[in-house]
MIZA-794162 format. One record per residue: residue in three letters; z, x, y of N, C-alpha, C in turn. Coordinates in steps of 0.02 Angstrom, whole numbers. Layout:
N
+------+--------+--------+--------+--------+--------+--------+--------+--------+--------+
! code !    n.Z !    n.X !    n.Y !   ca.Z !   ca.X !   ca.Y !    c.Z !    c.X !    c.Y !
+------+--------+--------+--------+--------+--------+--------+--------+--------+--------+
!  ala !      Z !      X !      Y !      Z !      X !      Y !      Z !      X !      Y !
...
+------+--------+--------+--------+--------+--------+--------+--------+--------+--------+
This chain:
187
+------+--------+--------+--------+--------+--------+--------+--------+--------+--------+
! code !    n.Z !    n.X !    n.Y !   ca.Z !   ca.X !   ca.Y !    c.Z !    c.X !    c.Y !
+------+--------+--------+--------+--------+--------+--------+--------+--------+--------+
!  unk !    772 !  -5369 !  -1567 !    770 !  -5430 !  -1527 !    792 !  -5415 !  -1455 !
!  unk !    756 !  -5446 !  -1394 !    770 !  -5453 !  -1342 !    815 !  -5505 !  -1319 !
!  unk !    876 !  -5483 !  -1288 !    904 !  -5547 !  -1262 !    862 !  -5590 !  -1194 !
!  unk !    841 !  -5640 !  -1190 !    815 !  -5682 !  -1159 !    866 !  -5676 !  -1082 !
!  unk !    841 !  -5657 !  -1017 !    865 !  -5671 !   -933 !    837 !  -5737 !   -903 !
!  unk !    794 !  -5761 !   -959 !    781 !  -5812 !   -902 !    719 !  -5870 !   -960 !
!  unk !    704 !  -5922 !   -958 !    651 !  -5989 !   -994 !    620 !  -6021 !   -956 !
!  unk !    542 !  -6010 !   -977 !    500 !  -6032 !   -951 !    477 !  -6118 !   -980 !
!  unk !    497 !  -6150 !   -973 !    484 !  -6226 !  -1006 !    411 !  -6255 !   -968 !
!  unk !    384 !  -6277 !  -1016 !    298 !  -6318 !  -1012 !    315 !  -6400 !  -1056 !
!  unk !    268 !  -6430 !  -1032 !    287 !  -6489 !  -1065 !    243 !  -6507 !  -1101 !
!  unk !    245 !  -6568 !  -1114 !    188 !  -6602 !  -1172 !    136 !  -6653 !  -1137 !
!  unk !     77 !  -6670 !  -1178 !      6 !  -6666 !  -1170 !     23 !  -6735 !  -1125 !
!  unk !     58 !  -6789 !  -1121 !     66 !  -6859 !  -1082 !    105 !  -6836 !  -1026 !
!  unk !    168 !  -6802 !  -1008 !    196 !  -6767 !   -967 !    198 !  -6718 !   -916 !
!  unk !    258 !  -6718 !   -904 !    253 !  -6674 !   -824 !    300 !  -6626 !   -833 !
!  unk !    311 !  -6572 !   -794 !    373 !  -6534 !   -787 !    429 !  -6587 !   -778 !
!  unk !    432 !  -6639 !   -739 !    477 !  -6684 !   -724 !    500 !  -6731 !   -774 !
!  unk !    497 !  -6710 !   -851 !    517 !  -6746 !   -917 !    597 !  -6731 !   -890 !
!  unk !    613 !  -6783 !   -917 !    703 !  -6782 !   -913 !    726 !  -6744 !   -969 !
!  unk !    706 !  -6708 !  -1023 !    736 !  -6660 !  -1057 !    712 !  -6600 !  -1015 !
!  unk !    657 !  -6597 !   -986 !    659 !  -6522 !   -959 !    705 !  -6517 !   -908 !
!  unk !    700 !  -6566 !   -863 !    769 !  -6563 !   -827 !    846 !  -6556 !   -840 !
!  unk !    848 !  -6572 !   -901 !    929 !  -6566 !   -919 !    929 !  -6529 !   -934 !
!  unk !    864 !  -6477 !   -983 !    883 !  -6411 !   -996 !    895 !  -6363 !   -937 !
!  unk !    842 !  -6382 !   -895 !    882 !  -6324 !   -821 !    926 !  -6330 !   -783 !
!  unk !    965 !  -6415 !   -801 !   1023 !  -6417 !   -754 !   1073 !  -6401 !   -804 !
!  unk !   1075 !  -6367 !   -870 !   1132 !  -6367 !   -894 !   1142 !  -6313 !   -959 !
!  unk !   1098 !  -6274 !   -961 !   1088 !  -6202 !  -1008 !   1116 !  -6145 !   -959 !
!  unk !   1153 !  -6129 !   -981 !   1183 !  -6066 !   -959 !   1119 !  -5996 !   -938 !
!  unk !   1061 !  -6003 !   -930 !   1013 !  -5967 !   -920 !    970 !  -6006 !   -852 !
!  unk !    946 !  -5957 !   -798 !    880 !  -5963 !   -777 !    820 !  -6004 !   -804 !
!  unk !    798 !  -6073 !   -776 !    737 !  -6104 !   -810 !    685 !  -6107 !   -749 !
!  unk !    639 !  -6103 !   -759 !    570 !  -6115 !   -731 !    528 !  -6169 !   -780 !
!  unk !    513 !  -6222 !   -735 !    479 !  -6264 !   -772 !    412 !  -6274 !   -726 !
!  unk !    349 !  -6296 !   -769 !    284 !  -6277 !   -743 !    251 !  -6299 !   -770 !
!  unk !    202 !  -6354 !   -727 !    162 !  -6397 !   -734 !     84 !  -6346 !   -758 !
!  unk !     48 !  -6383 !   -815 !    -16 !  -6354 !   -814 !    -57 !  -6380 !   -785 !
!  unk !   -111 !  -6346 !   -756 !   -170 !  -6349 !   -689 !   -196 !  -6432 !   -718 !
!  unk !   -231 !  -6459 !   -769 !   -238 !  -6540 !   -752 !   -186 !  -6573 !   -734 !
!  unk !   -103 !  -6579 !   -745 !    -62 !  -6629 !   -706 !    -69 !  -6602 !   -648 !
!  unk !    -85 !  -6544 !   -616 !    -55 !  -6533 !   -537 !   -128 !  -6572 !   -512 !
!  unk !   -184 !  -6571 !   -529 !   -267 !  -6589 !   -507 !   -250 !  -6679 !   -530 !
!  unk !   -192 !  -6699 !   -549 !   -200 !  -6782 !   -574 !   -225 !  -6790 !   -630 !
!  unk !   -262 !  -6777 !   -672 !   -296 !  -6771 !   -737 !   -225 !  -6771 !   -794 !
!  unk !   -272 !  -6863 !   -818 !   -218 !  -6865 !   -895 !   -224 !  -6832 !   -952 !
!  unk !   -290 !  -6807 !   -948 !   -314 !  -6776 !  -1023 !   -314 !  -6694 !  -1011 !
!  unk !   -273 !  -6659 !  -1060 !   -268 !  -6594 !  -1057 !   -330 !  -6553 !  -1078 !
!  unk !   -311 !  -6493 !  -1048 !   -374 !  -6453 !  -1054 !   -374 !  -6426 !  -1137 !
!  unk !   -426 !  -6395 !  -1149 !   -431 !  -6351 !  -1189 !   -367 !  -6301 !  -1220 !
!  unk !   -360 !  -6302 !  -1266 !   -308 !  -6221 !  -1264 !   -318 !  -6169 !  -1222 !
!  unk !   -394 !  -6135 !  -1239 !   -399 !  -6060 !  -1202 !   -377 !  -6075 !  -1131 !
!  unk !   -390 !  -6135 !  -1092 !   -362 !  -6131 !  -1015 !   -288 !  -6142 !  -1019 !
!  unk !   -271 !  -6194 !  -1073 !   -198 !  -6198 !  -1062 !   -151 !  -6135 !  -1071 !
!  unk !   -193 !  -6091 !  -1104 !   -155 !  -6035 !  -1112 !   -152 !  -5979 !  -1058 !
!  unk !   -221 !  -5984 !  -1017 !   -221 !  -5956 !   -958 !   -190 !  -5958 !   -918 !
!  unk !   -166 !  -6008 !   -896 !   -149 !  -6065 !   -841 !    -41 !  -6010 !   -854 !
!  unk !    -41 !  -6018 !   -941 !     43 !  -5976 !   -948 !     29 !  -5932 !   -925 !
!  unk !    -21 !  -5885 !   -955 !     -6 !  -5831 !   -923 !     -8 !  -5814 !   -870 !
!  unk !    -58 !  -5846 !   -821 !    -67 !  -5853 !   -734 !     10 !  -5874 !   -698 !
!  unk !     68 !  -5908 !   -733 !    111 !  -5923 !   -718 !    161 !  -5880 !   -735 !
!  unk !    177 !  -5836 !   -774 !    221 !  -5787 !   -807 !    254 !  -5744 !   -743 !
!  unk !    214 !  -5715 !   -695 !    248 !  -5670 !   -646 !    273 !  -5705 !   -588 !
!  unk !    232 !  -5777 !   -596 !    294 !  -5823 !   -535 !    358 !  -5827 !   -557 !
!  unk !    347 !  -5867 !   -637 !    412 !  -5881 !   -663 !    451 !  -5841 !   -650 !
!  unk !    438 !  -5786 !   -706 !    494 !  -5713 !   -675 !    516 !  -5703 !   -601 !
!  unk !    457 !  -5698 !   -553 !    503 !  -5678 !   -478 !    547 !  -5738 !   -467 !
!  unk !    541 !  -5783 !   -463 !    572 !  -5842 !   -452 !    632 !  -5866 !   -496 !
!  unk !    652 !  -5818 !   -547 !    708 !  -5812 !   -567 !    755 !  -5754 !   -580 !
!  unk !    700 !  -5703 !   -551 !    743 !  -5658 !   -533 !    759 !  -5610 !   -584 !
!  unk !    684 !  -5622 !   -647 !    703 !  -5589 !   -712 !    648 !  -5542 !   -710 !
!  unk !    641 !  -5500 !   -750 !    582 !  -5453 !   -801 !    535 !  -5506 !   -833 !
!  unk !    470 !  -5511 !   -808 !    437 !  -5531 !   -849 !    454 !  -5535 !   -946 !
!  unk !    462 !  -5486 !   -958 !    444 !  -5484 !  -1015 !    537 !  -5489 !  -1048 !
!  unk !    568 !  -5516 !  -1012 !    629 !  -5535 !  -1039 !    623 !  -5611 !  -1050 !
!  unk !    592 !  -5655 !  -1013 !    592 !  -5737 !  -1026 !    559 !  -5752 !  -1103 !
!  unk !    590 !  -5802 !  -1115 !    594 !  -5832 !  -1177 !    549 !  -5893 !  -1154 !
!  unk !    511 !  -5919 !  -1196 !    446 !  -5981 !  -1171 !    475 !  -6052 !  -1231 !
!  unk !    436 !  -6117 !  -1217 !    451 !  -6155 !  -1236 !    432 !  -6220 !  -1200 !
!  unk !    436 !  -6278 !  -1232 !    421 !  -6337 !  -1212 !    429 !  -6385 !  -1261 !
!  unk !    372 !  -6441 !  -1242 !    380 !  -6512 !  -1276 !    329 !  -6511 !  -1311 !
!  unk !    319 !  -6530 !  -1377 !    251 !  -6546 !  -1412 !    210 !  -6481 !  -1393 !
!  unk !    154 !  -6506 !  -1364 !     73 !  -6470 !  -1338 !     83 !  -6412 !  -1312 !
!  unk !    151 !  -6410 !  -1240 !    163 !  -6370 !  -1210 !    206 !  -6297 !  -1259 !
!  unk !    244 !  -6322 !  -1295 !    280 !  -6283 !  -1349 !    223 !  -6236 !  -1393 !
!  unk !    170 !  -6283 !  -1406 !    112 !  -6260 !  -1463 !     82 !  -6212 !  -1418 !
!  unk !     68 !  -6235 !  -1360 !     17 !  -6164 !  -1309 !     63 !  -6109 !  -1288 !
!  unk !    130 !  -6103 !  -1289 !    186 !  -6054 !  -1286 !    171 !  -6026 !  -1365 !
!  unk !    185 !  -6036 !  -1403 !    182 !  -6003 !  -1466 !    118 !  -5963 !  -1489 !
!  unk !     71 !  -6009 !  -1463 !     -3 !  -5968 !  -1485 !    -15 !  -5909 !  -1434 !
!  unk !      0 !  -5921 !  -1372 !     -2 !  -5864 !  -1326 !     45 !  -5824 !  -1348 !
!  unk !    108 !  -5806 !  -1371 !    139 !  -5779 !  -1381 !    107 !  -5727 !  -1444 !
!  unk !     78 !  -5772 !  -1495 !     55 !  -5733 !  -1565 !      7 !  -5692 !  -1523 !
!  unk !    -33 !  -5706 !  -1475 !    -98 !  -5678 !  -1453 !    -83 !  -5632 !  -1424 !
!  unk !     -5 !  -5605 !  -1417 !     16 !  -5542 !  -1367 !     49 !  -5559 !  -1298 !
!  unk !     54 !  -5615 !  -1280 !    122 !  -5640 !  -1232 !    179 !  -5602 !  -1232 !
!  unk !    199 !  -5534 !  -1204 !    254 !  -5535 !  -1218 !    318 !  -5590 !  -1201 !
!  unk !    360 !  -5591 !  -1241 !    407 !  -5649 !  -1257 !    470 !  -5617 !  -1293 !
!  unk !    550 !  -5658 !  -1260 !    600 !  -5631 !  -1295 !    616 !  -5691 !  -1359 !
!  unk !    592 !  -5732 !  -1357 !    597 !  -5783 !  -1397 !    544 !  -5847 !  -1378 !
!  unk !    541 !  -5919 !  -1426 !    518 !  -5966 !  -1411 !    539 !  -6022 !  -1434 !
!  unk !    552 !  -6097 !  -1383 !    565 !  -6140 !  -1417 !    522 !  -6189 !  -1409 !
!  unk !    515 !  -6232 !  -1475 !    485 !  -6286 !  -1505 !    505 !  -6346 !  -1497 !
!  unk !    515 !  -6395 !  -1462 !    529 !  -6454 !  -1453 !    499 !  -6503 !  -1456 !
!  unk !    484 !  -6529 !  -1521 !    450 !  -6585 !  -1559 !    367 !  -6545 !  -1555 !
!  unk !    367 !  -6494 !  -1590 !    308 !  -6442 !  -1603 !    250 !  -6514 !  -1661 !
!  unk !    197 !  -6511 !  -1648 !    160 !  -6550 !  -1666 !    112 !  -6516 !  -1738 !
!  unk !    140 !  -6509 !  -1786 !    119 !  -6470 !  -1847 !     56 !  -6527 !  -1848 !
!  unk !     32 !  -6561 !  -1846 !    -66 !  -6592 !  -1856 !    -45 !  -6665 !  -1793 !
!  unk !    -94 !  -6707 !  -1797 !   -110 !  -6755 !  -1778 !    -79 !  -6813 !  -1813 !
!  unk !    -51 !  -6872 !  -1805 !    -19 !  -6920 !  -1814 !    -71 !  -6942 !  -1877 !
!  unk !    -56 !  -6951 !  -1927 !   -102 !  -6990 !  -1981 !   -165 !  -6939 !  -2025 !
!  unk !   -156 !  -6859 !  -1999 !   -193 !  -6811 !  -2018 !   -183 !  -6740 !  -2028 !
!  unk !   -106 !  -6749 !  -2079 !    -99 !  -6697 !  -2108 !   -134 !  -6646 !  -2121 !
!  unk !   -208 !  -6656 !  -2129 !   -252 !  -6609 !  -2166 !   -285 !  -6539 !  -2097 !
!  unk !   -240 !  -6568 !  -2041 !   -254 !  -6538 !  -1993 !   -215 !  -6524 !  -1935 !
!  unk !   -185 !  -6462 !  -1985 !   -117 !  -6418 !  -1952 !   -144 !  -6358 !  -1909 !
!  unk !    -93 !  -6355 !  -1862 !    -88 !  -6323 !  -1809 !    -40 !  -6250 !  -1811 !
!  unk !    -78 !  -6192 !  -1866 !    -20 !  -6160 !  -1901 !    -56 !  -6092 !  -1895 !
!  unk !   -134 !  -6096 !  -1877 !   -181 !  -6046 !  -1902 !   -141 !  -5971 !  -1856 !
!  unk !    -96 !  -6000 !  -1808 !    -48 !  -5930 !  -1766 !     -4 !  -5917 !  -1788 !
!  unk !     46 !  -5948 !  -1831 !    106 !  -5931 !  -1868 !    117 !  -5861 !  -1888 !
!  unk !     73 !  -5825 !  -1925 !     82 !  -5772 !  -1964 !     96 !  -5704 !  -1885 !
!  unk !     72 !  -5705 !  -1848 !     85 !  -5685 !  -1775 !    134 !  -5710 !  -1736 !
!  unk !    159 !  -5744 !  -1762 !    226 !  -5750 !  -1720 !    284 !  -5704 !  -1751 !
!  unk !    309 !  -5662 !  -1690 !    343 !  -5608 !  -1712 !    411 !  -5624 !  -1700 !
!  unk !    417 !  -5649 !  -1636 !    484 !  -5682 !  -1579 !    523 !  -5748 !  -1645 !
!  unk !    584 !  -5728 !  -1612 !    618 !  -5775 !  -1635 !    600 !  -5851 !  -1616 !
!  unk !    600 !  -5898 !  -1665 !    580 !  -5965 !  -1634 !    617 !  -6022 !  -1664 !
!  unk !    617 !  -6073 !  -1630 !    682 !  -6136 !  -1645 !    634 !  -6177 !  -1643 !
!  unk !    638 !  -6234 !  -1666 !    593 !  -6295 !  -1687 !    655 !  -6339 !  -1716 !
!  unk !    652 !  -6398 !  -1636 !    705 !  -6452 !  -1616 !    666 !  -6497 !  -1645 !
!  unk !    637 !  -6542 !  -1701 !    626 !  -6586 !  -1704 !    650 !  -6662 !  -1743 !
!  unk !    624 !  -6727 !  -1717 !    642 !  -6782 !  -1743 !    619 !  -6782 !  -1821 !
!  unk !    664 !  -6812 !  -1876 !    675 !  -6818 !  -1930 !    599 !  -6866 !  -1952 !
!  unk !    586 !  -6895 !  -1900 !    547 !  -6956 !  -1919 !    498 !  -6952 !  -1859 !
!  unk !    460 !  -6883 !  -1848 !    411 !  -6873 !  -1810 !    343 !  -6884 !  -1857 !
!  unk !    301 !  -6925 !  -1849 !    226 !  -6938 !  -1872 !    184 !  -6865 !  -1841 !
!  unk !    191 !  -6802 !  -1817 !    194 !  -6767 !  -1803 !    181 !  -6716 !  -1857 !
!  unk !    235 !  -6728 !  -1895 !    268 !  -6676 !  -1930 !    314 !  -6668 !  -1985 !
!  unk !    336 !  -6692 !  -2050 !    379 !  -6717 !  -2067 !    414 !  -6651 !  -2095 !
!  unk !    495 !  -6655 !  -2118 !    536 !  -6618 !  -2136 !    498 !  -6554 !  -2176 !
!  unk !    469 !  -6594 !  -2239 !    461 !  -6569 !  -2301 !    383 !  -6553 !  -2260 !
!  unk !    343 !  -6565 !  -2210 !    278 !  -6538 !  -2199 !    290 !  -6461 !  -2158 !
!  unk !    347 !  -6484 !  -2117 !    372 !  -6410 !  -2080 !    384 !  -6374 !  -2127 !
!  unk !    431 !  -6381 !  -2178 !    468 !  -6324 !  -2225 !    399 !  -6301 !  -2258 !
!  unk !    353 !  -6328 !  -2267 !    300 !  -6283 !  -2324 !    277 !  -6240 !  -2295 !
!  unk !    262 !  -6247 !  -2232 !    236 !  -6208 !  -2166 !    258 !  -6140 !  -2128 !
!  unk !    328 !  -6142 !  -2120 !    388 !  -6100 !  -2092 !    384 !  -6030 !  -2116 !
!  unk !    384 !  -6038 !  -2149 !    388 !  -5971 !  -2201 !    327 !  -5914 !  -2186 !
!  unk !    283 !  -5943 !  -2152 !    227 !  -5903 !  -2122 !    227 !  -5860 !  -2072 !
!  unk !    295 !  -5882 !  -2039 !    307 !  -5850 !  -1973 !    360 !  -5797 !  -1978 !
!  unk !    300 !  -5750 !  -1945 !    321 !  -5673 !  -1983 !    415 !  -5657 !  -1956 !
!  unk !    414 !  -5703 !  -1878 !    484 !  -5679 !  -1845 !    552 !  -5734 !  -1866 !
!  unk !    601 !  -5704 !  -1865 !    670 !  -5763 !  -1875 !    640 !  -5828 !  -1859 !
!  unk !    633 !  -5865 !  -1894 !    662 !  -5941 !  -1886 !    738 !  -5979 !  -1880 !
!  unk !    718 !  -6042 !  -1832 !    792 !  -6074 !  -1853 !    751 !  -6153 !  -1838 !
!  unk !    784 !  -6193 !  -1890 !    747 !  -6274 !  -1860 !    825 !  -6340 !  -1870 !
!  unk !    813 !  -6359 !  -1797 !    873 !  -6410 !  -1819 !    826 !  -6473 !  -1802 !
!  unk !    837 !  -6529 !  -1862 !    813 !  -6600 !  -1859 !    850 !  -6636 !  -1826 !
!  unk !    838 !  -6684 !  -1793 !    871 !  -6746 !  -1738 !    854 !  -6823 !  -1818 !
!  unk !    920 !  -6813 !  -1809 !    921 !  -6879 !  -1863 !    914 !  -6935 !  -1847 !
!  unk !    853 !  -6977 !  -1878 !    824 !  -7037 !  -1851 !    763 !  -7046 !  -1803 !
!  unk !    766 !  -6962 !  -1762 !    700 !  -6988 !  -1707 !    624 !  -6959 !  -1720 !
!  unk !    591 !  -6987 !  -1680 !    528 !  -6991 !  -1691 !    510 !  -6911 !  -1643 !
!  unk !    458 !  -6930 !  -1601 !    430 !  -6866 !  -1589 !    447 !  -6865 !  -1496 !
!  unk !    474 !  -6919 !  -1497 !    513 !  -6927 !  -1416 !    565 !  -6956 !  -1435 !
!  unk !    618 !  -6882 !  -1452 !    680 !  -6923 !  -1450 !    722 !  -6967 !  -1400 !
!  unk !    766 !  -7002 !  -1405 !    791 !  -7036 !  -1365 !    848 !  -6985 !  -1321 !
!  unk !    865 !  -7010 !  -1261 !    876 !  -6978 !  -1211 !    963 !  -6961 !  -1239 !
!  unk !    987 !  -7006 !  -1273 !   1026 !  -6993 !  -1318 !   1061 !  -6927 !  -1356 !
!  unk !    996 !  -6887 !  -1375 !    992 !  -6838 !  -1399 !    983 !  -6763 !  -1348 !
!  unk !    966 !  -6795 !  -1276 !    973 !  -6747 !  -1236 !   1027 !  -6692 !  -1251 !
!  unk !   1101 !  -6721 !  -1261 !   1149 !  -6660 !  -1267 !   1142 !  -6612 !  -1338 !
!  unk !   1141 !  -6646 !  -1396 !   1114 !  -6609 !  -1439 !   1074 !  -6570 !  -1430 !
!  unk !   1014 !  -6575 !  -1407 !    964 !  -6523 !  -1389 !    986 !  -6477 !  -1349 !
!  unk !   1015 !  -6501 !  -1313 !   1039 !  -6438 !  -1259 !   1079 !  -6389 !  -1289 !
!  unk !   1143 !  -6419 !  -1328 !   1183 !  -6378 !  -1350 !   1153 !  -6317 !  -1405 !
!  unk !   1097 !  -6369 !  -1436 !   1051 !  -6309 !  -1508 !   1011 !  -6260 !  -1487 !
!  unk !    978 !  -6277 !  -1431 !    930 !  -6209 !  -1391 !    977 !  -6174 !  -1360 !
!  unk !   1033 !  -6202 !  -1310 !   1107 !  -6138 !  -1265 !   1094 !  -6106 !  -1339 !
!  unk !   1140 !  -6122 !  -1400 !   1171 !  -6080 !  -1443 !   1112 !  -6059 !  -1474 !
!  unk !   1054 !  -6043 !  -1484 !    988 !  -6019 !  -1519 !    999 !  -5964 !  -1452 !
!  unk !    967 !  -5950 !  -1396 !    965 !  -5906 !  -1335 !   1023 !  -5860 !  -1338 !
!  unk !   1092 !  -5897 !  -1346 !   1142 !  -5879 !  -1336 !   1154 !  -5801 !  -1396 !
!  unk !   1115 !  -5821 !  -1440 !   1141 !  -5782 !  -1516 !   1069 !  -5741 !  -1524 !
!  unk !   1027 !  -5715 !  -1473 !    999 !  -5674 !  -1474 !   1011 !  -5597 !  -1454 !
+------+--------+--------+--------+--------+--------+--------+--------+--------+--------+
């Protein structure tokens, strides 16, 4: 395992870099954050692109992040919200180098369509990965993650937010913060 110099945070498919959890994570993790909008929010566009661009778009961003924090590329640890979390992970299985990744309300299928999980990269994920999610995400449920997990070839760790849905309440900001510091921290 690589210890992580620095986190690259992406957000989710309705969002901006300017989510108030991405912000609290960079005003208050003991690590370097870079947070980074993908190419439809910066063009105004509500509807996200494709994967293959969203994944472009990380990797087109990887050597800013790094200079701009002053790290090794290939020391930052990736992560986000939902969509943004899911296109960190799949780029990562695809050969991203990565010192880790985190999951923050990771979207295992579509709200009401279990039958269509978002897992077919799991077995390629090598990096350590954390998966922050709400107890009561339509997303994803406890017992739908746990059948799933086990696929992913690298360390896991998953802490549930008791009670929330798939946007936790701002509430939960410190919790989160404190479970990803100490996930980073213990690499």
């Amino acid at each position: 395992m690589v210890k992580p110099s620095g986190l690259l945070l992406t957000h989710g498919a309705g969002g901006d870099s300017s989510h108030r959890l991405l912000v609290a994570l960079e005003e208050h993790l003991q690590l370097p954050v870079y947070r980074m909008d993908f190419p439809y929010r910066k063009e105004g566009r509500k509807a996200p692109d494709r994967a293959p661009k969203l994944m472009a778009a990380l990797h087109d961003e990887v050597e800013i992040a790094a200079e701009t924090l002053g790290v090794r590329a290939d020391r930052l640890a990736f992560g986000g919200r939902s969509m943004g979390g899911r296109i960190c992970s799949m780029a990562i299985a695809e050969g991203l180098p990565a010192s880790a990744v985190v999951l923050l309300s990771y979207p295992l299928h579509p709200p009401g369509k279990p039958d269509r999980l978002r897992i077919e990269h799991f077995p390629d994920l090598t990096v350590p990965t954390l998966f922050v999610n709400g107890d009561r995400d339509p997303f994803g449920t406890p017992d739908e993650l746990d059948a799933h997990i086990g696929a992913i070839a690298g360390p896991t760790q998953v802490h549930w937010l008791e009670g929330q849905r798939h946007d936790p309440k701002p509430t939960f900001d410190d919790e989160i913060i404190e479970v990803v510091g100490a996930f980073l921290r213990s690499l």
